[in-house]
PASEBA-1860 file (N, C-alpha, C; in nm, 3 decimals):
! residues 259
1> XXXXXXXX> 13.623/14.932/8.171/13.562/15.057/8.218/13.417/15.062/8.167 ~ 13.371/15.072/8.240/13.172/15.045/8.200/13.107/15.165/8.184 ~ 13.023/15.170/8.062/12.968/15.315/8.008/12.839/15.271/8.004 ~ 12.752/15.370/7.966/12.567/15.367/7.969/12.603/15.478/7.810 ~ 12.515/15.436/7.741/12.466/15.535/7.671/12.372/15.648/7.682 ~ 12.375/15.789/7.691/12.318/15.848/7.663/12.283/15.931/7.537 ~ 12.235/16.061/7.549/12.233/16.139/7.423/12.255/16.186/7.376 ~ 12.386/16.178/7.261/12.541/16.256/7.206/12.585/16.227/7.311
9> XXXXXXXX> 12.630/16.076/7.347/12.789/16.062/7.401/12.743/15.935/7.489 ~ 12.862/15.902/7.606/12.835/15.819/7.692/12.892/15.800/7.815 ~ 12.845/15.745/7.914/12.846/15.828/8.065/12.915/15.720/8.166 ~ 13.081/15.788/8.167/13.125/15.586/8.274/13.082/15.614/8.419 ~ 13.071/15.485/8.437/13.007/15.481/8.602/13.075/15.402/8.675 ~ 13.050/15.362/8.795/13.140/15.298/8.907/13.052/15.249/8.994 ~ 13.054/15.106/9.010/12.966/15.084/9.145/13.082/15.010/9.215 ~ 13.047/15.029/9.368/13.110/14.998/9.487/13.024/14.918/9.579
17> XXXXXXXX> 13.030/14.844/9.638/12.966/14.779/9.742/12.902/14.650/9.703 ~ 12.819/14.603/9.776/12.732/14.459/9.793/12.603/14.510/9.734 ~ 12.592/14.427/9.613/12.507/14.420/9.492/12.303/14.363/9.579 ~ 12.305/14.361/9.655/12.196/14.358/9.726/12.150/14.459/9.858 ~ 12.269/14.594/9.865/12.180/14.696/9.922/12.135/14.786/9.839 ~ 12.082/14.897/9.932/12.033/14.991/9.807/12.137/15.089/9.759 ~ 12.046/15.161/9.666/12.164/15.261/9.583/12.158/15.418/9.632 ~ 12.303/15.430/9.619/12.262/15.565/9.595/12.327/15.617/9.517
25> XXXXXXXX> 12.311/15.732/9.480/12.423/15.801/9.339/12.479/15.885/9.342 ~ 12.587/15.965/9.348/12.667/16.037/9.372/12.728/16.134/9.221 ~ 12.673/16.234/9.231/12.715/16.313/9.137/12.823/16.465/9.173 ~ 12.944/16.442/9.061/13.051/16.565/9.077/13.015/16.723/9.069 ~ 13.085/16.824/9.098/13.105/16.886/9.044/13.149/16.936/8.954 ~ 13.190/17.056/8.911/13.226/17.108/8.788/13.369/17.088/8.741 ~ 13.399/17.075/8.679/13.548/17.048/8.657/13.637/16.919/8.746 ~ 13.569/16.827/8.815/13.603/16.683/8.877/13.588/16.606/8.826
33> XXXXXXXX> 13.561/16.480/8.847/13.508/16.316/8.782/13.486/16.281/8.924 ~ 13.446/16.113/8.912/13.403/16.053/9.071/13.495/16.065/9.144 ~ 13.616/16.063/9.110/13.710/16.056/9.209/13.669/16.113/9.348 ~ 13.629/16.220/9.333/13.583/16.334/9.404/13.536/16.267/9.559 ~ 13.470/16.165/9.509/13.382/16.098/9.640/13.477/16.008/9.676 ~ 13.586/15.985/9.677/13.708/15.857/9.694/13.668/15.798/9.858 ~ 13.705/15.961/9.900/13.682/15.972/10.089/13.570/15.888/10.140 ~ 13.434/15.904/10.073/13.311/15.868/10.117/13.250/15.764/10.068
41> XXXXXXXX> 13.332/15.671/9.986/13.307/15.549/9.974/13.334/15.412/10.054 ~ 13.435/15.430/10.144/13.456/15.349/10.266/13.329/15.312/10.346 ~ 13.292/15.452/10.378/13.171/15.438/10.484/13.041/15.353/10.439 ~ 13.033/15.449/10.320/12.919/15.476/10.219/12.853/15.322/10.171 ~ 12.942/15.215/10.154/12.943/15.104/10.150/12.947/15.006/10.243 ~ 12.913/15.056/10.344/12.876/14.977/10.468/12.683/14.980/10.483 ~ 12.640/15.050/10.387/12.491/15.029/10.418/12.435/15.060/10.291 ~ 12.534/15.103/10.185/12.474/15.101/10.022/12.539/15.120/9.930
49> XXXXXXXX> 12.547/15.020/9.809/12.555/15.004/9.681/12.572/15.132/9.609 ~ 12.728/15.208/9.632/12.764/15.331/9.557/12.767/15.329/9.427 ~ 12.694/15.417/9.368/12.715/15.431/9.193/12.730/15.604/9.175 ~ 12.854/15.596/9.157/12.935/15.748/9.082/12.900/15.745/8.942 ~ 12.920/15.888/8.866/12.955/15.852/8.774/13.022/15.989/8.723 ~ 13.092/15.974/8.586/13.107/16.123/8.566/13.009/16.196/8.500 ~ 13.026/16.323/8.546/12.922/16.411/8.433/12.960/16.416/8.300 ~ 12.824/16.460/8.221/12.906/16.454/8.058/13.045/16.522/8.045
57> XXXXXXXX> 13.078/16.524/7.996/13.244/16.558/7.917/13.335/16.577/8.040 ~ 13.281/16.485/8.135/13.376/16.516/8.248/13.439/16.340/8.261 ~ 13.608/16.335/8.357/13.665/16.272/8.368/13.659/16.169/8.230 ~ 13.580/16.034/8.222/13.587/15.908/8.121/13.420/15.928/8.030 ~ 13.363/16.011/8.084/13.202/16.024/8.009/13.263/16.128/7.883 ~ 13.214/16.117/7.740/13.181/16.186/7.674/13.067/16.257/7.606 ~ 13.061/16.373/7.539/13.008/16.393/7.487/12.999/16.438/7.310 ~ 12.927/16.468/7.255/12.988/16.505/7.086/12.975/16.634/7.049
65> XXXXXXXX> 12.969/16.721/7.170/12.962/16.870/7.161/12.826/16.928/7.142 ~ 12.830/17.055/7.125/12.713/17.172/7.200/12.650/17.159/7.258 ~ 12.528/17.256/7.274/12.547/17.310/7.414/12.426/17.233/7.486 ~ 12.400/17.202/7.617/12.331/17.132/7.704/12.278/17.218/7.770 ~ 12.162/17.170/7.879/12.092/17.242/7.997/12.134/17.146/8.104 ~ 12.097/17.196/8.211/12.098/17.112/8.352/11.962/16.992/8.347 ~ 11.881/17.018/8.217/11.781/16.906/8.243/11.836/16.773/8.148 ~ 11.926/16.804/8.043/11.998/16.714/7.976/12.093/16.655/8.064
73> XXXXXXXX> 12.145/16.647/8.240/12.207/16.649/8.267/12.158/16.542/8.396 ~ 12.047/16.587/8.412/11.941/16.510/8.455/11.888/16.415/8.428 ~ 11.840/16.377/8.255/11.834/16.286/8.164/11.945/16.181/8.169 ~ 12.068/16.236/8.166/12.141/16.164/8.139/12.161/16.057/8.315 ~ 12.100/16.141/8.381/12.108/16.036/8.513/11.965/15.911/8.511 ~ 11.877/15.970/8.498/11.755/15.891/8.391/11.776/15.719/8.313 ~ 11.904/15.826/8.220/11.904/15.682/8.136/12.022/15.565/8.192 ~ 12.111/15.681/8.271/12.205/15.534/8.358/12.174/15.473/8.440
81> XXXXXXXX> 12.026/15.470/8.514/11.959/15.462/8.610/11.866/15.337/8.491 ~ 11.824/15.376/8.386/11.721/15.254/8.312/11.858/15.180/8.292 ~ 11.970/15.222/8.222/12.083/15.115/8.155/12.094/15.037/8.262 ~ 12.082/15.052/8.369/12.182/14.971/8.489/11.987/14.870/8.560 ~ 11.883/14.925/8.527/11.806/14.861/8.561/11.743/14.890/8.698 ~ 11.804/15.015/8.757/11.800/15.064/8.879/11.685/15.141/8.854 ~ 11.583/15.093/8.971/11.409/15.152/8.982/11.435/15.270/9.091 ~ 11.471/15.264/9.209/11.457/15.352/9.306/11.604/15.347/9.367
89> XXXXXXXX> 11.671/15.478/9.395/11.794/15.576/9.466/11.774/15.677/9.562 ~ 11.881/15.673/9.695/11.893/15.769/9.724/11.989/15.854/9.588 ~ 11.982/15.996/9.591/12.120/16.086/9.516/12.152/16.222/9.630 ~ 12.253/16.231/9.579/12.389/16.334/9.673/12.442/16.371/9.549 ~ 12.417/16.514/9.558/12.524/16.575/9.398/12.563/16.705/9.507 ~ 12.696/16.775/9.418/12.733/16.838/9.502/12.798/16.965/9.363 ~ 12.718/17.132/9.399/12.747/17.173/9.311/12.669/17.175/9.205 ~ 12.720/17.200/9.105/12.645/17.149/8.971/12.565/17.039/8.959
97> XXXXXXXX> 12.610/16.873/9.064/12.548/16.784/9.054/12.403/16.796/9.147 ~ 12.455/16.920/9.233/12.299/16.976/9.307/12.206/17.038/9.248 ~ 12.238/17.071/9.143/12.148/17.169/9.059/12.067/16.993/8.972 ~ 12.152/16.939/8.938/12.095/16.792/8.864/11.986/16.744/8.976 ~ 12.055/16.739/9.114/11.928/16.706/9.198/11.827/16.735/9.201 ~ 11.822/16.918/9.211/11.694/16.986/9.223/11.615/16.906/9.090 ~ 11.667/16.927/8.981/11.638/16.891/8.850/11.545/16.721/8.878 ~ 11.607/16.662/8.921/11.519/16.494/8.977/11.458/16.496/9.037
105> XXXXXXXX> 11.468/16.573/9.167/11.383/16.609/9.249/11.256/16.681/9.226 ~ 11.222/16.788/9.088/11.133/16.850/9.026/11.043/16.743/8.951 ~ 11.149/16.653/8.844/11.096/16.562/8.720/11.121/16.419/8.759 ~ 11.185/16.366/8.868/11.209/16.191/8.869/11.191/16.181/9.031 ~ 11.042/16.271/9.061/11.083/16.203/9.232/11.014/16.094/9.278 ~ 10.958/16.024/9.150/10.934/15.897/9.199/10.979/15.755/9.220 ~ 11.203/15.864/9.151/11.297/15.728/9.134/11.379/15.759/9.231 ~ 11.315/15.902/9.331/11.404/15.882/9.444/11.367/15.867/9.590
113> XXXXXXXX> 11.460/15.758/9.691/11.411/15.761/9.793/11.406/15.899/9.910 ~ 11.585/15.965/9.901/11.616/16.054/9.968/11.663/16.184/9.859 ~ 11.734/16.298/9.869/11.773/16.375/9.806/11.880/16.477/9.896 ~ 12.016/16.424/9.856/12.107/16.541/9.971/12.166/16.631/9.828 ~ 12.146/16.773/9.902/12.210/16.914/9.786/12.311/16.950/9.891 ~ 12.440/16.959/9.799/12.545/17.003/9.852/12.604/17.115/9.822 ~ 12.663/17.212/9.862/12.735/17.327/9.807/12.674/17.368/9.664 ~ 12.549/17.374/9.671/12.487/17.452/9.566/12.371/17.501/9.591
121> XXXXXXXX> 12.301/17.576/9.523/12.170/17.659/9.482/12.054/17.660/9.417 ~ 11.946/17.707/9.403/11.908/17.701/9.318/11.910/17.768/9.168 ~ 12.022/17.921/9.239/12.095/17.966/9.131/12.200/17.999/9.146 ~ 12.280/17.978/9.110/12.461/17.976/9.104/12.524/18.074/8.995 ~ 12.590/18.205/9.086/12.647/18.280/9.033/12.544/18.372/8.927 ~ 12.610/18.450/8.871/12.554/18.563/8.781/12.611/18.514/8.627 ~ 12.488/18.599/8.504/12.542/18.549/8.345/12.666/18.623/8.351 ~ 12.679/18.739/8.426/12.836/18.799/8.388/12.931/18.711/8.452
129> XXXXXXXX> 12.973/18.665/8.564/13.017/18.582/8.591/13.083/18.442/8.572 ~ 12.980/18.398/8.455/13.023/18.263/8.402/13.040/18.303/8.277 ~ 12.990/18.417/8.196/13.059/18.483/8.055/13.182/18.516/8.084 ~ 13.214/18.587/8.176/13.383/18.590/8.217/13.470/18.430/8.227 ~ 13.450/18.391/8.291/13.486/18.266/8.322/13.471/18.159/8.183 ~ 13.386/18.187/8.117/13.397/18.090/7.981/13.491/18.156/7.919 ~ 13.504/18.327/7.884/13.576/18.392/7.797/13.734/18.354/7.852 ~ 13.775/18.359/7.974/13.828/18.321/8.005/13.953/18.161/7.969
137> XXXXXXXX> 13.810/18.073/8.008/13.918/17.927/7.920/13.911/17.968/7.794 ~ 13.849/17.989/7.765/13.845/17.999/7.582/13.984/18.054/7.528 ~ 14.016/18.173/7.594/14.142/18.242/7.558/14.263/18.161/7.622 ~ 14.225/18.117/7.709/14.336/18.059/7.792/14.359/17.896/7.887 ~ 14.269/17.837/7.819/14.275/17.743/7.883/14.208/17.728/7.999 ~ 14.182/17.607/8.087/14.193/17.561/8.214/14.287/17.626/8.306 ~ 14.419/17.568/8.259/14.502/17.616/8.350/14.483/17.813/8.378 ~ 14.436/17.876/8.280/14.453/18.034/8.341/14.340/18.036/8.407
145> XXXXXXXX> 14.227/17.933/8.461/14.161/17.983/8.588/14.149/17.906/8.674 ~ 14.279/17.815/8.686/14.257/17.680/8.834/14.293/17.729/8.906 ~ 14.419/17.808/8.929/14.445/17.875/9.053/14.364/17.951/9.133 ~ 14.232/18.037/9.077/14.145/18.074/9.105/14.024/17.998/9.200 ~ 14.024/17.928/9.068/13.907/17.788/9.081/13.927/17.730/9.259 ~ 14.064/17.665/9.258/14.127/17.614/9.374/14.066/17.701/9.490 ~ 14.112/17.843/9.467/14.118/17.908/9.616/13.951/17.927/9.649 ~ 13.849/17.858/9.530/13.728/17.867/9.575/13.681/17.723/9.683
153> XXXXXXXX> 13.757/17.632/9.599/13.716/17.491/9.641/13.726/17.479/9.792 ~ 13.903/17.528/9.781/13.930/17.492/9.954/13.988/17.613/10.007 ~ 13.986/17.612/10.192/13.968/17.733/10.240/14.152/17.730/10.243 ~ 14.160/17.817/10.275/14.323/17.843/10.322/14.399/17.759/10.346 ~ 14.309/17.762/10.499/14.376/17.637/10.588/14.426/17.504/10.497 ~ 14.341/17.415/10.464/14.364/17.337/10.395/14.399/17.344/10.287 ~ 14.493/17.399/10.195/14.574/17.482/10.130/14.704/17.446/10.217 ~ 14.694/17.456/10.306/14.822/17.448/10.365/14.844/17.334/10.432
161> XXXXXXXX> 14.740/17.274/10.498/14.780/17.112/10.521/14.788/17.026/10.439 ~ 14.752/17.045/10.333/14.704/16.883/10.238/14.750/16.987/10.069 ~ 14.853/17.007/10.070/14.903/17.027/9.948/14.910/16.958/9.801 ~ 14.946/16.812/9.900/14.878/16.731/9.756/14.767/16.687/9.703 ~ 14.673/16.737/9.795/14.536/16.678/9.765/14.510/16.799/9.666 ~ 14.534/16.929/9.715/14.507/17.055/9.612/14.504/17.046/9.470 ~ 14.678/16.977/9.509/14.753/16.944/9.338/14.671/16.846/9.270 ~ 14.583/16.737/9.333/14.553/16.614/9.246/14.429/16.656/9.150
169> XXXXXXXX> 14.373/16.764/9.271/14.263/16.826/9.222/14.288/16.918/9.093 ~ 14.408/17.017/9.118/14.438/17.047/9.009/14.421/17.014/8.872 ~ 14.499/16.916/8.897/14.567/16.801/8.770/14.404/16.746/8.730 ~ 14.332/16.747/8.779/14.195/16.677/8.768/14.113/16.809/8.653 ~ 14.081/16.937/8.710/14.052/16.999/8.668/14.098/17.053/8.500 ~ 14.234/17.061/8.537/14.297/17.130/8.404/14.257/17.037/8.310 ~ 14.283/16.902/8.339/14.258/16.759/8.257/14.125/16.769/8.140 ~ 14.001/16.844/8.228/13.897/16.868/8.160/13.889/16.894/8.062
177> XXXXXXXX> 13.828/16.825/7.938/13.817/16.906/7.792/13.809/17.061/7.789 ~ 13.820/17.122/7.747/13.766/17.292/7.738/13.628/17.291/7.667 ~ 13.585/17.210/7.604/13.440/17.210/7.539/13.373/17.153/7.639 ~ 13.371/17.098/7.693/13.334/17.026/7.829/13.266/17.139/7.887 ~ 13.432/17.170/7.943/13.376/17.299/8.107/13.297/17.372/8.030 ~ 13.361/17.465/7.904/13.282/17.569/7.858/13.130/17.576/7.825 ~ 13.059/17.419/7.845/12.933/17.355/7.786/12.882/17.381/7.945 ~ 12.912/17.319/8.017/12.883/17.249/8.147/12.838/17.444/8.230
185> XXXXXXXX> 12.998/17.542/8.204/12.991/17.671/8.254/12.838/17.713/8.227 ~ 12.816/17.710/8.126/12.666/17.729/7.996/12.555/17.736/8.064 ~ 12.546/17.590/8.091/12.447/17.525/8.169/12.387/17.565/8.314 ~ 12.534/17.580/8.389/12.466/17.613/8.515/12.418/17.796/8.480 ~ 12.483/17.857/8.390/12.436/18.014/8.409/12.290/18.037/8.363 ~ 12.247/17.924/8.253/12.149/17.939/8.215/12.033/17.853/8.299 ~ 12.055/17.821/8.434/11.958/17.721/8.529/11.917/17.807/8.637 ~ 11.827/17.843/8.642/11.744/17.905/8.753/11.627/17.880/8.810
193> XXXXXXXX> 11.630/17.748/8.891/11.523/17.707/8.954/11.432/17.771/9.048 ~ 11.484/17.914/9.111/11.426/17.943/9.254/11.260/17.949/9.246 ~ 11.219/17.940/9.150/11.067/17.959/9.147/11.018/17.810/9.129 ~ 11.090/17.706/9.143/11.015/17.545/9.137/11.061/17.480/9.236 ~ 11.181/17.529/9.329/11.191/17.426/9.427/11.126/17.373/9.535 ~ 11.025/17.493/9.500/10.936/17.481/9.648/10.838/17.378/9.633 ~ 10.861/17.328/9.520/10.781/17.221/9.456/10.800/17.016/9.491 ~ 10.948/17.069/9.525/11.035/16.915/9.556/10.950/16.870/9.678
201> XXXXXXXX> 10.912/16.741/9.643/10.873/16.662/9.786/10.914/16.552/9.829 ~ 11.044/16.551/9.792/11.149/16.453/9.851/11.224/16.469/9.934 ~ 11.227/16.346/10.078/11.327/16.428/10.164/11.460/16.430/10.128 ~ 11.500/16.634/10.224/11.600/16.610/10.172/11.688/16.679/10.246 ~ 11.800/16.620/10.261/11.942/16.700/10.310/11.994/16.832/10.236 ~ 12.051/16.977/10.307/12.147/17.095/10.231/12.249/17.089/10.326 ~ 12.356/17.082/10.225/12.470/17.115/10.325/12.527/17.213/10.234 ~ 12.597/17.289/10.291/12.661/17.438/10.288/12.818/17.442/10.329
209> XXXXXXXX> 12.872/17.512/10.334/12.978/17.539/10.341/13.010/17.720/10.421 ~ 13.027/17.745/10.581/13.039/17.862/10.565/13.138/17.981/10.543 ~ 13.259/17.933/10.448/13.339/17.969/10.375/13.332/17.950/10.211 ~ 13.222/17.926/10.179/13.259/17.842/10.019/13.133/17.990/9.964 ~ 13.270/18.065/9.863/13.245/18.144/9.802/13.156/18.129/9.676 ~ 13.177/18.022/9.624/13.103/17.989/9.459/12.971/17.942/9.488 ~ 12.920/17.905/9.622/12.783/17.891/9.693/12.780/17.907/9.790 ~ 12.765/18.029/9.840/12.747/18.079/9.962/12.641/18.029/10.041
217> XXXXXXXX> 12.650/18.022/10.176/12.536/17.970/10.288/12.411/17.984/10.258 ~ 12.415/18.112/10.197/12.243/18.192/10.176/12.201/18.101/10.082 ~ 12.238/18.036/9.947/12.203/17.954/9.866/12.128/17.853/9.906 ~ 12.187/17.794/10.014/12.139/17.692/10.075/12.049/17.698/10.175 ~ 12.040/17.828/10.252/11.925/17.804/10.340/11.825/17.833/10.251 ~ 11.820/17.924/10.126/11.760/17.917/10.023/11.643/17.803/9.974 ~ 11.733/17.706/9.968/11.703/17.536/9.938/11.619/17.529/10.071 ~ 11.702/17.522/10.209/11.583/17.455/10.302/11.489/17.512/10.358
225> XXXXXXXX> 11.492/17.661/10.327/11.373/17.672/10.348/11.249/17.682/10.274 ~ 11.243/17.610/10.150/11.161/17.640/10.024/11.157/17.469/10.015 ~ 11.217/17.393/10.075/11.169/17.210/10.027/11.115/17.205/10.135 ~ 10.987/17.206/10.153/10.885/17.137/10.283/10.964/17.017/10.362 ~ 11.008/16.930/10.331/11.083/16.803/10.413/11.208/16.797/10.404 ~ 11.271/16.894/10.430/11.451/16.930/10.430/11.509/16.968/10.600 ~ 11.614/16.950/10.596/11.696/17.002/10.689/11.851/17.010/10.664 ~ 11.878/17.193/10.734/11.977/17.245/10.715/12.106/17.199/10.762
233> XXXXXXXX> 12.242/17.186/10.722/12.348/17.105/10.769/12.463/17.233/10.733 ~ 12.567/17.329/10.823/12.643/17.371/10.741/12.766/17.343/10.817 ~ 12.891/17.338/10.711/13.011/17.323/10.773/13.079/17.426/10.740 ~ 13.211/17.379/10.822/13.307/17.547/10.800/13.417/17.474/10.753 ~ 13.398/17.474/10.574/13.512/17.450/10.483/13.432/17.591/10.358 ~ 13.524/17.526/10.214/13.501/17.589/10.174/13.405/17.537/10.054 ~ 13.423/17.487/9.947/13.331/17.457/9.778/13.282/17.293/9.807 ~ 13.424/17.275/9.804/13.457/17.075/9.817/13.423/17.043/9.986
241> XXXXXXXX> 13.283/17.066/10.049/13.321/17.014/10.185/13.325/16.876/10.191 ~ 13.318/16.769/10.098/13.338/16.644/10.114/13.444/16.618/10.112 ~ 13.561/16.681/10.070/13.722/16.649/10.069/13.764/16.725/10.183 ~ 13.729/16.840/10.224/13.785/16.885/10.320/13.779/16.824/10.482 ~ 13.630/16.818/10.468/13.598/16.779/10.602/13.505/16.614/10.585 ~ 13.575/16.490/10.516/13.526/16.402/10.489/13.464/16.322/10.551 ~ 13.492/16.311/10.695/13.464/16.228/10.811/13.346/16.272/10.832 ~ 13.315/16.411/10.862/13.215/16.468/10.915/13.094/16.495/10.818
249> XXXXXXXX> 13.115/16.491/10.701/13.015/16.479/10.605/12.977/16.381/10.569 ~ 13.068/16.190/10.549/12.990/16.129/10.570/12.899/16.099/10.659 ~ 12.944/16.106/10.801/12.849/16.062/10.912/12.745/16.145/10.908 ~ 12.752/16.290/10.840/12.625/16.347/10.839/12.507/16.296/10.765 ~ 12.568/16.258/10.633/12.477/16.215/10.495/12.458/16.094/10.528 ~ 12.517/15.988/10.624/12.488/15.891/10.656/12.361/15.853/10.719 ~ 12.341/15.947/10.809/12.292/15.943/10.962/12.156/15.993/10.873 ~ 12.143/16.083/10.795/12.040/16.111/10.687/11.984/15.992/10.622
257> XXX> 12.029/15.982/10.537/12.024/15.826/10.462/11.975/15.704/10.512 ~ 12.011/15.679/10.644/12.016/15.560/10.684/11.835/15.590/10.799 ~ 11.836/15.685/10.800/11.738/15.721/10.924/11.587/15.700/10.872
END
């Protein structure tokens, strides 16, 4: 299992594909690991060299505790990017890993080629919001807010077709350290870019979700209309539109990417 060092801890990664196209990087959301992208590595590797990885204290990456920003988070994509020797990437984060984007996209856009933001913002949620939600695991674990968590990720519908995909996700989430999420929760409440994005001059993909409660649509037209070289993409799932609607989001991010 292959790790990079970063700063307090260390970050496993995954590459997929033929070691002579280009890269791109794929970052999770909150409470996932790479798995997350399972769906979109088939394709994804027909025209580039996938590198996942997990976020700190998420899935096989650690960390040695307290508390982080979204630019430490950023860094830490920085230094797996020097460990691995990799000069220039497309990146796709989704969520929290969109907020890391904006974050590269502000401070490293000269290590990126493209930039897709997925189901995130430039600000995500309210401090009451994620003070609840930390107070929350703290007292009770993971498990007293996945059921919650879940009915944000995916819409109903799919809830009801793909039951086990729900559960794996589950099992994925709860899995999470609690110092982890509760670090990671931290981070995004304390990240509020809306006054620098207008700054990004990398092209770039938003995709949205127009059911996905934890980043609503507005977030995202947010994003495209404030990055000069963006265009808007939304689907009708809900948090996770790469698991829900996988087909249709690679060929979207593809058709981006490749163009």
């Amino acid at each position: 299992m292959p790790f990079a060092p970063v700063e307090g801890g260390q970050v496993h990664y995954r590459f997929d594909g033929r070691q002579d196209l280009p890269v791109v990087v794929l970052s999770n959301s909150l409470g996932t690991d790479l798995s997350m992208w399972d769906a979109q590595v088939p394709a994804f590797t027909q025209h580039f060299r996938v590198l996942r990885y997990d976020s700190r204290g998420h899935g096989a990456s650690t960390f040695t505790g307290g508390a982080f920003g979204i630019d430490r988070l950023g860094r830490d994509v920085i230094r797996l990017l020097d460990h691995l020797k990799v000069a220039n990437v497309s990146f796709c984060g989704l969520s929290v890993g969109g907020l890391v984007g904006q974050w590269l996209g502000l401070n490293a856009a000269k290590q990126l080629k493209k930039l897709v933001l997925c189901n995130t913002a430039a600000r995500i949620g309210t401090a009451d919001t994620w003070n609840a939600r930390i107070e929350a695991v703290k007292k009770g674990g993971l498990a007293a807010i996945s059921e919650s968590i879940l009915e944000r990720w995916f819409t109903r519908r799919f809830h009801e077709r793909h039951p086990n995909i729900v559960n794996h996700f589950r099992q994925i989430l709860e899995a999470t350290p609690m110092e982890s999420y509760v670090a990671t929760c931290a981070a995004i409440r304390d990240a509020d870019l809306r006054e620098e994005v207008s700054k990004i001059r990398v092209n770039t993909l938003v995709i949205a979700g127009a059911q996905d409660k934890a980043t609503p649509p507005e977030g995202g037209r947010y994003l495209a209309e404030r990055i000069g070289s963006s265009r808007y993409v939304e689907f009708d799932t809900a948090h996770l539109s790469n698991v829900e609607l996988p087909e249709q989001f690679s060929e979207e991010v593809l058709n981006f990417l490749v163009s």
